[in-house]
Residue frames as qw, qx, qy, qz and C-alpha x, y, z in Angstrom:
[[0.378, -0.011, -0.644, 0.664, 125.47, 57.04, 76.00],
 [0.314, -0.765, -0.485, -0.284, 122.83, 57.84, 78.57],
 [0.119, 0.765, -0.127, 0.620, 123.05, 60.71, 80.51],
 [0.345, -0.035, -0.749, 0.565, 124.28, 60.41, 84.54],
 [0.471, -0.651, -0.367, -0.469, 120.49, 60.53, 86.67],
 [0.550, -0.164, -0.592, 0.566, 122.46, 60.24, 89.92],
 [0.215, -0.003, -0.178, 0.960, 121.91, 63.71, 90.41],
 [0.307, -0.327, -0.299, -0.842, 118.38, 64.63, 89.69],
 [0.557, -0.575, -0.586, -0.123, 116.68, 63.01, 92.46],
 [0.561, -0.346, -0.312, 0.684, 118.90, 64.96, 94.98],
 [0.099, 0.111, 0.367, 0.918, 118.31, 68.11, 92.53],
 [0.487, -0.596, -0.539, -0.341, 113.84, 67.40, 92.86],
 [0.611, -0.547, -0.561, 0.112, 114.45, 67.46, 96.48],
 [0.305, -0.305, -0.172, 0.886, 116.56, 70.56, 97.19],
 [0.217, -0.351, -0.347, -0.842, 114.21, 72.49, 94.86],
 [0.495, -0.520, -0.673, -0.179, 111.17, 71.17, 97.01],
 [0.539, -0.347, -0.446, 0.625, 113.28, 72.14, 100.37],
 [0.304, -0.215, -0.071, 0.925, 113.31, 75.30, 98.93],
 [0.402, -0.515, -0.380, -0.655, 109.61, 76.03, 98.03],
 [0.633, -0.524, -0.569, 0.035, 108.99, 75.16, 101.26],
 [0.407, -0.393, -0.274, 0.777, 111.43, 77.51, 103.09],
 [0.190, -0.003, 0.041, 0.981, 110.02, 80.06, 101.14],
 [0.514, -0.537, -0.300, -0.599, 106.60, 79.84, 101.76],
 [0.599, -0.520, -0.574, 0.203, 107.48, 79.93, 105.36],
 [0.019, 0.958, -0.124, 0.259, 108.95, 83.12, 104.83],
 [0.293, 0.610, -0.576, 0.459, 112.39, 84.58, 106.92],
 [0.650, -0.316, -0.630, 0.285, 113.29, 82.97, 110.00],
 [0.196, -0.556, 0.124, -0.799, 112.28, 86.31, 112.40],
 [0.447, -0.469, -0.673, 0.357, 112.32, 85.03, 116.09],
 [0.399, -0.905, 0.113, -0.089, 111.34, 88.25, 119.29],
 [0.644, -0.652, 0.202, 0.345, 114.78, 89.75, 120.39],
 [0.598, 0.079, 0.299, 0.739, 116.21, 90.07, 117.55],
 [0.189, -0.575, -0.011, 0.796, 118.13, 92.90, 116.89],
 [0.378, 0.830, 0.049, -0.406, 117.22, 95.39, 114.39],
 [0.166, 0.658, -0.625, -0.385, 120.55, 94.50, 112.42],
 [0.491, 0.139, 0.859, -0.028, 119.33, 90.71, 112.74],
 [0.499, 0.663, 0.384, -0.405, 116.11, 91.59, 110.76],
 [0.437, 0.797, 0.068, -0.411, 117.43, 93.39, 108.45],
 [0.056, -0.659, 0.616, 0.428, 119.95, 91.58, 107.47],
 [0.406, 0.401, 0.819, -0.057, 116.97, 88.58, 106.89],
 [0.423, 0.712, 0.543, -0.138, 114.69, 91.02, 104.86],
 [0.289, 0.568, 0.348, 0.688, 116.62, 93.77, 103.21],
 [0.123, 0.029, -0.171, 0.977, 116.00, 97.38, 103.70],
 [0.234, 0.502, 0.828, -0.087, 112.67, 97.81, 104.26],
 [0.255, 0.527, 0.481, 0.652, 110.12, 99.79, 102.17],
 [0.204, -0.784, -0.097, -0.578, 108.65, 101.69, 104.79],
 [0.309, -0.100, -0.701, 0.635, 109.74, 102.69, 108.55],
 [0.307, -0.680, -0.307, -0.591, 106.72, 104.22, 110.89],
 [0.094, 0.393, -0.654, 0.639, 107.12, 105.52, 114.37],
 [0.516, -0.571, -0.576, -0.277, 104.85, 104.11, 117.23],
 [0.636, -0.721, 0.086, -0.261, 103.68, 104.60, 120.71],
 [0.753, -0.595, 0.259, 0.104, 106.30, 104.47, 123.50],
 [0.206, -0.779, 0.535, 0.254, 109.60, 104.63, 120.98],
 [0.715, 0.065, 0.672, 0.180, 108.79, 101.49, 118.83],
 [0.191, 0.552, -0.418, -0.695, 109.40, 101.65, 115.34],
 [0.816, 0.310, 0.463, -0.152, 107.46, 99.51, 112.81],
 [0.060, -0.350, 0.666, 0.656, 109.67, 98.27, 109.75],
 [0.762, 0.222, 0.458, -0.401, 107.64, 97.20, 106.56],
 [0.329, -0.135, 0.763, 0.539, 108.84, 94.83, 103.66],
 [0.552, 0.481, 0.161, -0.662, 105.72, 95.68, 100.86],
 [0.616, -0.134, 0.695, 0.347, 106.18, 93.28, 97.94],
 [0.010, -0.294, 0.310, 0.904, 104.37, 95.28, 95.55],
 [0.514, 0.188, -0.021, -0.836, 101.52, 95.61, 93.39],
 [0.792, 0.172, -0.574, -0.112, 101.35, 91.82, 92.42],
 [0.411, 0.212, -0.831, 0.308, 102.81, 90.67, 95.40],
 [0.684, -0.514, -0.456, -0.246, 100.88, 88.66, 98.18],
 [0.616, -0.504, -0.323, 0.511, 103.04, 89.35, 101.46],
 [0.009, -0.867, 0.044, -0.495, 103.44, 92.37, 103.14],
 [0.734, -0.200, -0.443, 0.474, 106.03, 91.61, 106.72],
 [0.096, -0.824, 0.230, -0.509, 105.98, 94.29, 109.17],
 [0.682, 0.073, -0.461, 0.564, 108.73, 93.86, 112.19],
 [0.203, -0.913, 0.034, -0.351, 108.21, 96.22, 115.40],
 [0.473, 0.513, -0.408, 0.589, 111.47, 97.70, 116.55],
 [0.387, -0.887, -0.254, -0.013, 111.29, 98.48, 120.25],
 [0.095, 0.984, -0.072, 0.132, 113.42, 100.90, 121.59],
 [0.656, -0.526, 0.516, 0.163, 116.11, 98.54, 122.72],
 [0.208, 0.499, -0.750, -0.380, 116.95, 97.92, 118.99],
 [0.299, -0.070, 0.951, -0.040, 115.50, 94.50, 119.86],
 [0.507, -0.219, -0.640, -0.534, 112.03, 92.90, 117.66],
 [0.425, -0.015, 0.633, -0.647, 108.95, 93.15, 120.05],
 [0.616, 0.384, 0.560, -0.399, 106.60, 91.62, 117.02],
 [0.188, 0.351, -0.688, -0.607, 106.38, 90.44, 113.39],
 [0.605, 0.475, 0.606, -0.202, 103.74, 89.35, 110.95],
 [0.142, 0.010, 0.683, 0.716, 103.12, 88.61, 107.49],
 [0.178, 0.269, 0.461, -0.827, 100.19, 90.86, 107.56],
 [0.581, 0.252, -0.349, -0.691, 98.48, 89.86, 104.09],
 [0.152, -0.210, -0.963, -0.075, 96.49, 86.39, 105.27],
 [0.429, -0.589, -0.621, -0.290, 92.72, 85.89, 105.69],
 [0.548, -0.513, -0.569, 0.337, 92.82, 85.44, 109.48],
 [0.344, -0.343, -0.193, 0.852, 94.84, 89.02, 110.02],
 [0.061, 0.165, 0.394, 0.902, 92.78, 90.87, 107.44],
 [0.325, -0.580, -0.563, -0.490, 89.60, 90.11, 108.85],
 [0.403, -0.548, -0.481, 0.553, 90.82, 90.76, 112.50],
 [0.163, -0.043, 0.292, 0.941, 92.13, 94.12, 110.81],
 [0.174, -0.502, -0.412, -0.740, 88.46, 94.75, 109.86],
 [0.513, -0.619, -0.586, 0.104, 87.03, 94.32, 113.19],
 [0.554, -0.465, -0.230, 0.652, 89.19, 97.05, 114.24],
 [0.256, -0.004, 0.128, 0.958, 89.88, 99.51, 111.45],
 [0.063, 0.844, 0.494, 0.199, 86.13, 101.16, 111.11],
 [0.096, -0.985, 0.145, 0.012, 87.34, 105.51, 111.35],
 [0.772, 0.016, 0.265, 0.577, 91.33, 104.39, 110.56],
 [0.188, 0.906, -0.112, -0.361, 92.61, 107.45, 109.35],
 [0.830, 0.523, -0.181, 0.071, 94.98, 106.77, 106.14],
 [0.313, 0.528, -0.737, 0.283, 98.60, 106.39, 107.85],
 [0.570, -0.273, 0.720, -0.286, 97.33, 104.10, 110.70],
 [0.854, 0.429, 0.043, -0.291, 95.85, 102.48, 107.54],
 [0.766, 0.497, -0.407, 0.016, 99.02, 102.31, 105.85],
 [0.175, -0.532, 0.749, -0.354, 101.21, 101.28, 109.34],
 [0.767, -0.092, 0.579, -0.262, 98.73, 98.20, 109.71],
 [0.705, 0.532, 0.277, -0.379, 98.77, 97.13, 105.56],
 [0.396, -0.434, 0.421, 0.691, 101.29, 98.92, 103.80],
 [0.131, 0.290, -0.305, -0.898, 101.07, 100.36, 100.32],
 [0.797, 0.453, 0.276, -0.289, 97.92, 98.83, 98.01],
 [0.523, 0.178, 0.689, 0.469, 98.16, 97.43, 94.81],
 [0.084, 0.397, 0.509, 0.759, 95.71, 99.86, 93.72],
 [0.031, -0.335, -0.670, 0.662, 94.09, 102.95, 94.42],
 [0.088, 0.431, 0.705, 0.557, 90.71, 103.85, 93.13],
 [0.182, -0.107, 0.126, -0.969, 88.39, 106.97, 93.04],
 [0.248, 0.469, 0.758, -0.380, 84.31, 106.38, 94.42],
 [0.062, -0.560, -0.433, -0.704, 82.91, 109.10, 91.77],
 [0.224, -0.686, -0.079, -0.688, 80.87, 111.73, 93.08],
 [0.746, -0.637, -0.191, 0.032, 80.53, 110.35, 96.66],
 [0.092, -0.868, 0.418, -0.251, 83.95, 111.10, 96.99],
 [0.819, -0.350, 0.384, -0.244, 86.30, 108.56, 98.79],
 [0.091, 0.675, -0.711, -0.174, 88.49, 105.76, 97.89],
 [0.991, -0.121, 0.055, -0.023, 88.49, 101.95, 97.56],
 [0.225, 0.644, -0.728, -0.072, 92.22, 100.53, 98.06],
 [0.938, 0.164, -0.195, -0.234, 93.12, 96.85, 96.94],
 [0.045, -0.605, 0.793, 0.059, 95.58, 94.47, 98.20],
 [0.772, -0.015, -0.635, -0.026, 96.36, 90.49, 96.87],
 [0.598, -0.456, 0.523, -0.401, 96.49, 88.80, 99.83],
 [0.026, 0.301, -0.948, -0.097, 97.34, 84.78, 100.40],
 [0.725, 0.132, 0.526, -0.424, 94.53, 82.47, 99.29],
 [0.421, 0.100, 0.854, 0.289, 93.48, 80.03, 97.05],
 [0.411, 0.723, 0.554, -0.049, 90.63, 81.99, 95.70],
 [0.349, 0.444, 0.240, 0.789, 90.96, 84.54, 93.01],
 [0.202, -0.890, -0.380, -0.148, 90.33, 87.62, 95.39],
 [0.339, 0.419, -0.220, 0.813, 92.11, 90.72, 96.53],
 [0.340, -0.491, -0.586, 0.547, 91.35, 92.88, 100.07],
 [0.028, 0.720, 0.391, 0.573, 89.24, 96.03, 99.66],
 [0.215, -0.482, -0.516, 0.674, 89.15, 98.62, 101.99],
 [0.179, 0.626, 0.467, 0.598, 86.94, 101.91, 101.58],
 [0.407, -0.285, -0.438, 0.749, 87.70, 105.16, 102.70],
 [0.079, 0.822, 0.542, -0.157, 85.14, 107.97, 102.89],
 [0.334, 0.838, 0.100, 0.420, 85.49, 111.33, 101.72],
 [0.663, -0.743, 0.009, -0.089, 87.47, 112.08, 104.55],
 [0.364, 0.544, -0.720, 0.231, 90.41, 109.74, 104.11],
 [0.342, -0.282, 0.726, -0.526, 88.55, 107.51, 106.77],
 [0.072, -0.071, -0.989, -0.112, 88.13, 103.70, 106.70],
 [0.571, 0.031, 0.285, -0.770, 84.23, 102.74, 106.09],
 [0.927, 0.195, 0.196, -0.253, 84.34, 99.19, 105.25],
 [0.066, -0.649, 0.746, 0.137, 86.78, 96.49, 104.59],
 [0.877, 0.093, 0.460, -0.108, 86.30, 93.12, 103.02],
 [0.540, -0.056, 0.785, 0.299, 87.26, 90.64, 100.66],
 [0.575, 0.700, 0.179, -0.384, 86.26, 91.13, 96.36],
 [0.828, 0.475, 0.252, 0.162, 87.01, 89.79, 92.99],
 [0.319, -0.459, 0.412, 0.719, 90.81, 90.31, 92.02],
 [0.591, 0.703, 0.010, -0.395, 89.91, 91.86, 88.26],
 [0.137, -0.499, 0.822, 0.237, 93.21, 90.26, 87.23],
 [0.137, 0.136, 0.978, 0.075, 91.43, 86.64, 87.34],
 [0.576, 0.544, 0.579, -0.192, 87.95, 88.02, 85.54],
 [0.433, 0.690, -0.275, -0.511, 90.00, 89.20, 82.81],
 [0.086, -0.303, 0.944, 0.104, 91.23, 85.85, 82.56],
 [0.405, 0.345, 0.827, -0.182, 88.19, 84.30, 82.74],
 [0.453, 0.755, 0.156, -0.448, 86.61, 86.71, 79.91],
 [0.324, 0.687, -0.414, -0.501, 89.25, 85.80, 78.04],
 [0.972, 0.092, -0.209, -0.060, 89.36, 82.00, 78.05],
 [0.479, 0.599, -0.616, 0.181, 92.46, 81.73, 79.85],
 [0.442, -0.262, 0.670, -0.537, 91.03, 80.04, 82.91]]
């Protein structure tokens, strides 16, 4: 007796529906209320005050993870703005802007790294986030002895040249 296939094309096609809704992320419209949001994303990892009473929520996905969603609160409880702040396009605006960045405006625009690394003697930092792309690369910033941005680009996720060193690419 063959098994009943009635079901698996209908089965293929809700999976599919649902890669797709999740790489469009949460459905976050402007105006919505603060209990809206959160009731889309969860609690969030980080809250930061801003200028003029706004409050910036931020969802961080974690050391491996490629979205970062920040959500600004304004003071009416209501959503004045929201981005998924780990793509190309926003990272590279993000450099144009962050040169002197002191490390919390850093982490209000970013959220946490994946990784943070000493410079040796110069002093300073490099932090790393994945970010969405096809290529095998992570987002660098470098912060000076200081704790102040001095350079921000794109660079080899080490993840995918240990792969490659090891034959698994």
């Amino acid at each position: 007796m063959k098994p009943p296939r009635a079901g698996v094309p209908s089965l293929l096609a809700a999976m599919l529906l649902a890669g797709c809704a999740a790489l469009q992320g949460p459905r976050l419209a402007h105006g919505q209320t603060e209990a809206d949001v959160l009731a889309l994303l969860g609690p969030p990892s980080e809250r930061y005050p801003m200028p003029g009473g706004v409050q910036r929520l931020q969802w961080v996905s974690g050391p491996f993870g490629r979205q970062t969603w920040m959500v600004d609160i304004g003071p009416d409880g209501r959503s004045l703005w929201f981005a998924q702040v780990l793509t190309r396009r926003y990272l590279f605006d993000f450099a144009q802007r962050a040169q002197g960045m002191d490390v919390p405006q850093l982490l209000r625009e970013l959220g946490r790294p994946a990784e943070r690394r000493a410079n040796g003697w110069g002093g300073g930092q490099t932090w790393s986030w994945r970010f969405v792309t096809n290529d095998c690369l992570w987002w660098q910033v470098s912060l000076d002895a200081h704790g102040r941005v001095s350079g921000a680009g794109e660079g080899p996720d080490p993840l995918c040249e240990a792969r490659d060193r090891h034959g698994l690419f």
